[in-house]
TORDO-857749 format. One record per residue: x, z, y of N, C-alpha, C, O, CB in turn; residue in three letters. Coordinates in steps of 0.1 Angstrom, whole numbers, plus 5000, padded with zeros to 4 digits. Each point is the difference from the previous one (the first is absolute). Glycine has a CB too. Layout:
N
XZYXZYXZYXZYXZYALA ...
end
This chain:
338
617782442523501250084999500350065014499849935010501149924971UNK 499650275019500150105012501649905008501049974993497750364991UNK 501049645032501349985005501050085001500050125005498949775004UNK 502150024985501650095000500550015016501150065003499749834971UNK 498450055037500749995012500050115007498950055001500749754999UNK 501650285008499950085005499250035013500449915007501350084979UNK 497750075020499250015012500850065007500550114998497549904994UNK 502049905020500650005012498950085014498850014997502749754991UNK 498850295025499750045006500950015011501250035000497650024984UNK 499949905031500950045011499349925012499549905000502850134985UNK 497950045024499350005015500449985012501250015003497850114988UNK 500449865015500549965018498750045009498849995001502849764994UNK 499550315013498550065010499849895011500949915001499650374999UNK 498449725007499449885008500250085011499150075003499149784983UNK 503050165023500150065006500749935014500650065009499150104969UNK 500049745021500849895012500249894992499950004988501550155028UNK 499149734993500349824995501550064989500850085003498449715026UNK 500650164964500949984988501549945006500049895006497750054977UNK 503550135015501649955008500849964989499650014989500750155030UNK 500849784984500750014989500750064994500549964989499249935016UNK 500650255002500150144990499249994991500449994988500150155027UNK 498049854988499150014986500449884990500350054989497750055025UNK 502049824987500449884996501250004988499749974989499449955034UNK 502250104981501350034994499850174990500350044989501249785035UNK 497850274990500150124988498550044989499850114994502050005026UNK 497649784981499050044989499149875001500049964988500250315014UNK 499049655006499449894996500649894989499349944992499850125030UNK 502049924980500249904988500650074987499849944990500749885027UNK 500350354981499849994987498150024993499549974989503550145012UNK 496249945010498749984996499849834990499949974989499450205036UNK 500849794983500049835000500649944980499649934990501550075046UNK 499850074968500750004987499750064989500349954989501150035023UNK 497950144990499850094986498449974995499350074992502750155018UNK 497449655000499050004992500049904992499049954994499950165021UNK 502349874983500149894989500450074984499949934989500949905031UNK 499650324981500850084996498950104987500350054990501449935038UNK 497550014977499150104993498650015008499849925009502350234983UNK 496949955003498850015005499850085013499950125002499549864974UNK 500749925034499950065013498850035011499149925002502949984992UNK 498250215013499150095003500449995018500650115000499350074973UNK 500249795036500149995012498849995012499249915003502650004985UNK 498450215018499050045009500350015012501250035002498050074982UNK 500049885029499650025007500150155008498850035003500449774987UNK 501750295012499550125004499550055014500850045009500649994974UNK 497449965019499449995008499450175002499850045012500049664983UNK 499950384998499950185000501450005007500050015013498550114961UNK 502949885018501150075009500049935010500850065007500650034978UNK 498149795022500849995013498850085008500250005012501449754986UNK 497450324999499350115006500850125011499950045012498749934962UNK 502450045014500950125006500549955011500450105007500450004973UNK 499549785028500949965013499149955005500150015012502049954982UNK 496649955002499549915007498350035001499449984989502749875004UNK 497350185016498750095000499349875012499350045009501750294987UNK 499249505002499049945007499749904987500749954992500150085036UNK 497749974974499349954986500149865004500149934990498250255002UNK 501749755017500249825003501349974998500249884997498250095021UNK 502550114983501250004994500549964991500949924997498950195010UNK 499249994984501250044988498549874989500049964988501950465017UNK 497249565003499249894994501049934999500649994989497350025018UNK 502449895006500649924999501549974993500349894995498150145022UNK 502350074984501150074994500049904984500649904997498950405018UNK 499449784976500250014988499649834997500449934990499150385006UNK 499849655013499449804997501649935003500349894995496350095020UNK 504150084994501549935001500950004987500749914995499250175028UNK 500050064975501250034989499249914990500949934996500150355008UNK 497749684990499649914992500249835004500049914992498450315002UNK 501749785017500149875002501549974998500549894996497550115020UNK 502750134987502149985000500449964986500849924995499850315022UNK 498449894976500450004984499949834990500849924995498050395005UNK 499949705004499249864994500849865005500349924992497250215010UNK 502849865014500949875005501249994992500449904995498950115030UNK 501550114974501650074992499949984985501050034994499550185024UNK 498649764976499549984986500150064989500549994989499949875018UNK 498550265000499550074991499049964990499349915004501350225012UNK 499149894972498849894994499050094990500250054989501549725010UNK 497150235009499350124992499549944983499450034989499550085039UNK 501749814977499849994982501149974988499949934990498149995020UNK 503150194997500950084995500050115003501050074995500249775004UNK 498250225008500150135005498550035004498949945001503850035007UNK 497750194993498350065003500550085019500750095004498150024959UNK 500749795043500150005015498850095008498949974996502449785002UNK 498750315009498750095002500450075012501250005003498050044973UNK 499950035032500250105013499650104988499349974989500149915041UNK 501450284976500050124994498450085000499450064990503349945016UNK 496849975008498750025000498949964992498850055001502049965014UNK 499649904976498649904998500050084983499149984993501249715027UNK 501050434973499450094988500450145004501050065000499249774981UNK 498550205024499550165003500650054991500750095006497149925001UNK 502549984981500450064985501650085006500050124997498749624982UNK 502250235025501050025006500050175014500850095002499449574990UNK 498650315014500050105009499450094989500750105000499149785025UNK 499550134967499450114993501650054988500050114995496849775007UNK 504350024997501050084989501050045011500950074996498949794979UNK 500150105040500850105005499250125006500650085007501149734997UNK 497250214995499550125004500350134984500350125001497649725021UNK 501950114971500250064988501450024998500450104995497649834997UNK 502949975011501950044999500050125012500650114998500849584996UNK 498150305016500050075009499550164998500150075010499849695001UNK 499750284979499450094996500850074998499950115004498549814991UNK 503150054995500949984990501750005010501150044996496749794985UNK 501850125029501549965011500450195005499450105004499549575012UNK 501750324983500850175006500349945013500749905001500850244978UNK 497549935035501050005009501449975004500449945010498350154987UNK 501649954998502050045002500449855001500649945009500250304972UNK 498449715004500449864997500049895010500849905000498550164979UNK 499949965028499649935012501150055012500349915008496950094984UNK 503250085010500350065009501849934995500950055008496750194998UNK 502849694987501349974994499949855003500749924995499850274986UNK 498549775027500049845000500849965012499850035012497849944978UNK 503349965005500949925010499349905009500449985011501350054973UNK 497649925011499449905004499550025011500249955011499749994970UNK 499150165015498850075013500950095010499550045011498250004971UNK 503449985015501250045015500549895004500249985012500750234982UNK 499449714998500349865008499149975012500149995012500749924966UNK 498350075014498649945012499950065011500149945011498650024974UNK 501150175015500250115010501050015011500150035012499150084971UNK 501549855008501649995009500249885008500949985009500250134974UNK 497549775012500149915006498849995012499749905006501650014971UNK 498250225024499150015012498249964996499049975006503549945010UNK 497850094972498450004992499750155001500750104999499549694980UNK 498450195025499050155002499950014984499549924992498850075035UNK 502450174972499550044987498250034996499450065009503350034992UNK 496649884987499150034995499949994984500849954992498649995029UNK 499750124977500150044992499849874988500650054990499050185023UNK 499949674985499949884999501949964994500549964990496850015032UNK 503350064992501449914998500450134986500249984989500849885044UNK 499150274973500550094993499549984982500750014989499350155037UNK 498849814977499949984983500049824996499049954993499250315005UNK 502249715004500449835003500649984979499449944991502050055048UNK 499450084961500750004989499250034982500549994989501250095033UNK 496749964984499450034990499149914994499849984988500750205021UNK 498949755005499849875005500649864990499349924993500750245030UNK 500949834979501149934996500150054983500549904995500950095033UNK 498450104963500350064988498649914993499949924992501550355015UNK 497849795000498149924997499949884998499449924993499450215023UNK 502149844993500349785003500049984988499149964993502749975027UNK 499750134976501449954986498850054987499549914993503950195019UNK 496450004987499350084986499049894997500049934990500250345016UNK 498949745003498549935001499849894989499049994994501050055031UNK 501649864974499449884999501250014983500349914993498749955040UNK 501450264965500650044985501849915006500649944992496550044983UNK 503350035035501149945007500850024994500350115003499249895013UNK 501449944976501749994993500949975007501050074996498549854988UNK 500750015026501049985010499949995012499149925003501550004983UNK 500050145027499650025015501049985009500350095008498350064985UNK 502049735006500949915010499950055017499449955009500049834972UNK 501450315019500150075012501750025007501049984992496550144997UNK 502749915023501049975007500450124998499150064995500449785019UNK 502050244989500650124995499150095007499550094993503049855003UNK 497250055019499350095006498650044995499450095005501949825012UNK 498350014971498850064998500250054983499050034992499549815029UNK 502750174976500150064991499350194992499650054989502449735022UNK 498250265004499450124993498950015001499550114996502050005006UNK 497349755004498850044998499649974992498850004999500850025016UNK 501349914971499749944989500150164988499550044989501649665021UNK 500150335001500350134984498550115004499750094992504149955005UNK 495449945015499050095000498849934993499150074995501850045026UNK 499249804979499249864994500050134981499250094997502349565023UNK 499850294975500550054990499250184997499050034994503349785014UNK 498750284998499350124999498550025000499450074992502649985016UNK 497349885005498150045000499849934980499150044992499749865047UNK 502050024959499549944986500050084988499150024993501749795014UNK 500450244993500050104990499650155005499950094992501849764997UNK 498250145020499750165005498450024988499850064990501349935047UNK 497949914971498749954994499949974985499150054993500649865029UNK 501250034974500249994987499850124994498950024993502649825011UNK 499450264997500250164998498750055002499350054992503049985017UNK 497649965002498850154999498849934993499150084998501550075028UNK 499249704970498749984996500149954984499349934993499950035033UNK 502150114972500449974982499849844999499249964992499850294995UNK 501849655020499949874988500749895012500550025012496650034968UNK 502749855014501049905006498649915007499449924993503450084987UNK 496750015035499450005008500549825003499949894995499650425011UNK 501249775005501249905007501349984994500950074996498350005024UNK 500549814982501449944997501250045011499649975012499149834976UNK 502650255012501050015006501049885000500949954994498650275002UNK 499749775018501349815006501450015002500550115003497849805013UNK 502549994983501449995000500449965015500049885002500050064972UNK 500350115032500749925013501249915003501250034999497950155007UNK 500349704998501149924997500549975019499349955009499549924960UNK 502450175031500650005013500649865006501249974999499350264994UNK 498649715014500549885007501150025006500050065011498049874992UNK 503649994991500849975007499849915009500049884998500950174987UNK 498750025028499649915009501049905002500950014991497850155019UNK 501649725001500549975010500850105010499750124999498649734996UNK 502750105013501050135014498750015005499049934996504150005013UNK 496950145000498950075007499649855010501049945005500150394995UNK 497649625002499749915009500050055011499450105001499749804987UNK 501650035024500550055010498749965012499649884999503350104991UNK 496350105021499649965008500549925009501149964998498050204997UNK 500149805019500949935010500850095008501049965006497549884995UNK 500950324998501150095007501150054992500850095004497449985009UNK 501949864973501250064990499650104994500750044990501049905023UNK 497450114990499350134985499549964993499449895001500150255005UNK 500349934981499049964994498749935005499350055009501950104980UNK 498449725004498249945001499250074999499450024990500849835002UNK 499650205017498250084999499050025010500350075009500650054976UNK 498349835013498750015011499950115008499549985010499449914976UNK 501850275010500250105003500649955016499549995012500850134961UNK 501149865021500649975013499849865008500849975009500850194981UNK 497349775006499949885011500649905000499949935010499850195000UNK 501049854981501749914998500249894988501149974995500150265013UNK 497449714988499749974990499749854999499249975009500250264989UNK 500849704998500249835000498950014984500350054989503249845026UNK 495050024991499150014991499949884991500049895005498950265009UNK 501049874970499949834994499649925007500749895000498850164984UNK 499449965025499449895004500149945009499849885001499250184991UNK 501550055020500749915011500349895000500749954991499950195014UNK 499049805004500949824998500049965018499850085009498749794961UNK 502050005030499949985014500950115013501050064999496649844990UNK 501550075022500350115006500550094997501250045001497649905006UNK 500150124989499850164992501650044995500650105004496749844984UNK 503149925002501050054987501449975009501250034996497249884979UNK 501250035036501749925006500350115011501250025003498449664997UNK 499550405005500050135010500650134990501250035000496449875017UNK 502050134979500850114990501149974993500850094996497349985000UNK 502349795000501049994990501049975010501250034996497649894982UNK 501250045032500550005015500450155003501250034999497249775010UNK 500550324995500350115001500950094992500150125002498049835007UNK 502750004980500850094989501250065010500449925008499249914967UNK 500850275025501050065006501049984998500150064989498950045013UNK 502249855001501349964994500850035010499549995012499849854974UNK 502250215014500550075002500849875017499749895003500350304964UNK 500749885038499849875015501649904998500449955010498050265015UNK 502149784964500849865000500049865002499149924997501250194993UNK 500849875017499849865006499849874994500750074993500350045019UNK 498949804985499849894990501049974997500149974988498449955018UNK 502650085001501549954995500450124987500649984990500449915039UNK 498650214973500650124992499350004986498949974998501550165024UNK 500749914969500050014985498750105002499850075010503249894979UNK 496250055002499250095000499450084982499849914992499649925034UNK 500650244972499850124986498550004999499150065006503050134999UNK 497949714982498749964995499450114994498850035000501949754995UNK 500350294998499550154992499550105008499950114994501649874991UNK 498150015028500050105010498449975011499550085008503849934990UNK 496249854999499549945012498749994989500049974988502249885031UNK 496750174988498749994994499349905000499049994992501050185012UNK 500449725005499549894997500449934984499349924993500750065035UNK 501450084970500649934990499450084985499849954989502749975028UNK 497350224989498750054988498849914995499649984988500850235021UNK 499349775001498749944996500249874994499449984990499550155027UNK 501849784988500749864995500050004985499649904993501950105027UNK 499050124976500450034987498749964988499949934990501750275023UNK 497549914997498749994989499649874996499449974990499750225018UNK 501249715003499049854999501049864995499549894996499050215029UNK 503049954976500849894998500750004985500350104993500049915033UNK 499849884973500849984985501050025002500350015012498749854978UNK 502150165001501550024999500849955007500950055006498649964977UNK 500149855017501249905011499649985013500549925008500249944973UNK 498150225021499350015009500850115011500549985011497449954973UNK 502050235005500150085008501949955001500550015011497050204984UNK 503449764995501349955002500149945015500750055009499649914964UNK 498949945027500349915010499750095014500849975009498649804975UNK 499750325020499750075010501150105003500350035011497449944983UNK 502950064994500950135001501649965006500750065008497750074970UNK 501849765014500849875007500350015014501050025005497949854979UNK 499850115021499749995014500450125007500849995010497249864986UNK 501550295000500250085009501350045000500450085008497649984991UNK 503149874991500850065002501249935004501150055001497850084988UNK 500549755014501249935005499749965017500849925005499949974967UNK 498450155035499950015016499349894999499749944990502550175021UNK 497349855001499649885010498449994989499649904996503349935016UNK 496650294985498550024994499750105007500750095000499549834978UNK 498950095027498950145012498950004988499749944990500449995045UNK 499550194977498950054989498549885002499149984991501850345012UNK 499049635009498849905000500149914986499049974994501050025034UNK 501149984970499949874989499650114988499049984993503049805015UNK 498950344991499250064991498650044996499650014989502250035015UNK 497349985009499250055000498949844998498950024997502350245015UNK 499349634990499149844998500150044982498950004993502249755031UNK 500150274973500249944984498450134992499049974993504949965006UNK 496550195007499450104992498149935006499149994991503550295010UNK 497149705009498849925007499449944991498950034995502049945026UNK 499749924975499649894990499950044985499149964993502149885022UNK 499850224981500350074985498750095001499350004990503750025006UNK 496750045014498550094996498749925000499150034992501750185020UNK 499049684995499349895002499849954992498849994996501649995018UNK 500549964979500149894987499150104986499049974994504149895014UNK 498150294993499650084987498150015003499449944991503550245005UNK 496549865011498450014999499749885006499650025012500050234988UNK 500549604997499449915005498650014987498850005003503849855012UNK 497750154977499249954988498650135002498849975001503749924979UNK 498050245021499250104998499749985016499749894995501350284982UNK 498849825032499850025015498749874998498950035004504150085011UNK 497149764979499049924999499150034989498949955000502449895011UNK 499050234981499150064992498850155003498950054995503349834991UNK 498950165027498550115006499949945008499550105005500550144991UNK 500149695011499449945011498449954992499050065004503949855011UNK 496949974971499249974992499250124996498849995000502549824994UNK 499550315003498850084996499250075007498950054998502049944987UNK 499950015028499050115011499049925003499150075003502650065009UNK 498249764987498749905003498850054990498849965003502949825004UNK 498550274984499450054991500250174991500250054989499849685014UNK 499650305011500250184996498850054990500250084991500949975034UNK 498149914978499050064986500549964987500050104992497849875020UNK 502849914981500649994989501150084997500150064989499249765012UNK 501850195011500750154997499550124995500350074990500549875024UNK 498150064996498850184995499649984987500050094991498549975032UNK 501249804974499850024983500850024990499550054990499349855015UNK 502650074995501150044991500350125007501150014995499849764997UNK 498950355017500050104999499150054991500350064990500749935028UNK 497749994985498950064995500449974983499750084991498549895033UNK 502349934974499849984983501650084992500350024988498049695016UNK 502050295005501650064999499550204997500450084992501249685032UNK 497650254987499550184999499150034987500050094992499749935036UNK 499549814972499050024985501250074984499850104992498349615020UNK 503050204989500850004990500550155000499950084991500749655010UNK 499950295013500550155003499050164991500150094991500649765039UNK 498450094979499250064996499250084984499550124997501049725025UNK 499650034969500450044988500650054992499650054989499949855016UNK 502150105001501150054993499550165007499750104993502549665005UNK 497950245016499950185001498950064990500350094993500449915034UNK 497849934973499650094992500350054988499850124996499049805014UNK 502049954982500250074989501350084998500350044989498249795004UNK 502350205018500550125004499450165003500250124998500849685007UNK 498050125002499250115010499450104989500250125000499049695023UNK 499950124965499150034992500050184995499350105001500949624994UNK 501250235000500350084987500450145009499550114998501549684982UNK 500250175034499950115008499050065003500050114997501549825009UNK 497150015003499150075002499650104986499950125001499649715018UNK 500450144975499550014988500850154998499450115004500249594987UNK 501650305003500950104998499850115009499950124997501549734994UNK 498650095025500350155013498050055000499650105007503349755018UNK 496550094970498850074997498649945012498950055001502950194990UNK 498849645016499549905011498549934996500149884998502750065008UNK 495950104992498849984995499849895015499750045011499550234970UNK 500849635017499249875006498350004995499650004989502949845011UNK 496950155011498449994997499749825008498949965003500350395000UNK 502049584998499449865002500249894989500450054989500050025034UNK 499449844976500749904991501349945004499949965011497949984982UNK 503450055002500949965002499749855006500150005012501050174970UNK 498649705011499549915005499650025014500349885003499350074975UNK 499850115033500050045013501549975009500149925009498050274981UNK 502849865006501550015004500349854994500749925008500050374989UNK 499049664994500849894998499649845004500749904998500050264986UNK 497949875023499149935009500650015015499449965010498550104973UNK 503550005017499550015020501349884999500649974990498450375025UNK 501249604998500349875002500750035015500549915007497549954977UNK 
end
C-alpha cells in the first residue's frame, strides 16, 4: 500500500560551526518534523559554493553539520539524511528548470540583494541560487518546505519553475510543494545584539562549552546599569536568550530579578552560562562519541544519498524522458556513486 505520509524537505548549508540562531530558527523544528512525515534533509554543500570557494573547508564544513545533526538527534532511520552532492540527479533538474527561469525572475530575488548588501561578491552561482533550491524541493516529489518568512519567495519560485514545466511539457511532471512558514522564535540575539549570524561574527555556537562558552556568554552587550538599579528584562539580550533555554518559573524568577534591583548583569549572564550548558549536555557528549568515529558518520551519509538517490530518479525519469534528454549510460552508474 502506497504511503499516506506527506514528504517533507529542507536544508542547511555547511557553511561555518552551527549557533544557536541555527538551532532555535530551524535545527530543531528539523528535529521535530522528522517524526512528522517522510523526511528528506540535506546537506547543502553546491550552495555554500556561492560564498565559500576553500575545498578543506567546506570538506570539513559539511562532516560538522553531520556530526551537529546526528549528536542533536537526528535519526536516519526516520529520515533520509544525505549531503546534496552525493544525487547528481538534482544538478541535471536545475539545469533544465534553468532553461525555463526568465531572467527578470531572478533579477526580483530579495534574497540575492540581501547578500550583496551584505558584502558577498556577486556571481552568478548566488544569482541563480534560487533555481538551485527549486531542483532540491521538486527532485524528491516534496509536499511540504518548512522555511523561515525570508525564504518565502524562493519557495513561490520553487512553485512557479513547477508549473511553468508542467505547462509547457503537457502533464503533471512535478509535484507543486506547499510552504509551510516556520513561526520562528524573536529573533536570536548575537553577543553584539543583532541578529545570530556568522555573517556578522557575533555568534555563540551549540558546541561551545568551557572557556569557549563562558567568554562569549560573558561578551553579551548589555546596556551599562548599575546592580542596584531596576533593570528592563524586555529590552536586554541576555534576558532574550534566557528565554529560549528556561522554563516558565524560570524565566518568572529571572525577570523578578531584573526588576526589582540589587541583580547586575554578571549574575545574569552565570544563569544564561549554565542554562546553555545544561540544555546541550546530552547532545555535546554524544558528538564528542561520534567524532571518534567519523567514517560511520560517512556511512549514514552515504546510505542516506543511496535512499536520496532513488527517489530523484524516479522523478528525474519521466522528466528526462518528456524534455527529450536521451542518456546513453545505465542509470545504475549514478546510483552506484557513494
Amino acid at each position: 500500500m502506497k504511503s499516506t505520509k506527506k514528504t517533507i524537505l529542507s536544508g542547511i548549508q555547511p557553511s561555518g560551526r552551527l549557533h544557536l540562531g541555527n538551532y532555535f530558527g530551524a535545527i530543531r523544528q528539523h528535529l521535530e518534523f522528522q517524526e512528522k512525515g517522510d523526511a528528506f534533509y540535506f546537506i547543502a554543500n553546491y550552495h555554500s559554493l556561492t560564498s565559500l570557494q576553500d575545498g578543506k573547508k567546506l570538506h570539513d564544513y559539511t562532516l560538522d553539520v553531520a556530526l551537529d545533526y546526528l549528536a542533536l538527534g537526528m535519526d536516519p532511520e526516520k529520515c533520509t539524511f544525505f549531503a546534496q552532492s552525493d544525487v547528481p540527479q538534482v544538478l541535471e533538474l536545475s539545469w533544465i528548470l534553468g532553461t525555463l527561469t526568465p531572467v527578470s525572475l531572478m533579477e526580483k530575488g530579495v534574497s540575492y540583494k540581501d547578500k550583496i548588501a551584505q558584502g558577498l561578491q556577486p556571481n552568478i552561482g548566488l544569482f541563480t541560487y534560487p533555481v538551485l533550491q527549486a531542483a532540491d524541493i521538486l527532485i524528491y516529489g516534496s509536499d511540504i518546505v518548512p522555511v523561515g518568512a525570508d525564504q518565502k519567495q524562493n519557495i513561490e519560485i520553487s512553485r512557479d519553475l513547477a508549473a511553468r514545466f508542467n505547462h509547457v511539457y503537457g502533464g503533471e511532471y512535478l509535484r507543486i510543494p506547499e510552504p509551510y512558514i516556520v513561526e520562528s522564535v524573536a529573533t536570536v540575539p548575537g553577543v553584539d545584539g543583532r541578529k545570530m549570524s556568522k555573517s556578522y561574527d557575533n555568534t555563540i555556537e551549540i558546541f561551545d562549552s568551557g572557556k569557549a562558552l563562558k567568554k562569549k556568554v560573558m561578551s553579551v552587550v548589555t546596556d551599562s546599569k548599575a546592580l542596584e538599579e531596576p533593570k528592563d528584562p524586555d529590552s536586554c539580550n541576555v534576558f532574550a536568550l534566557i528565554k529560549l533555554f528556561a522554563d516558565e518559573q524560570k524565566i518568572r524568577e529571572v525577570r523578578e530579578n531584573y526588576l526589582s534591583g540589587g541583580y547586575g548583569y554578571g549574575h545574569a549572564k552565570k544563569e544564561l552560562l549554565a542554562l546553555v550548558s545544561d540544555y546541550f549536555k546530552e547532545a555535546r557528549d554524544a558528538r564528542h562519541e561520534l567524532a571518534k568515529d567519523p567514517d560511520t558518520v560517512r556511512d549514514m551519509l552515504r546510505e542516506g544519498g543511496r535512499k536520496a538517490r532513488v527517489r530523484a530518479e524516479s522523478v528525474m525519469e519521466p522528466v528526462r524522458e518528456v524534455a527529450g534528454i536521451v542518456r546513453h549510460v545505465s542509470t545504475s552508474t549514478t546510483h552506484n556513486l557513494v
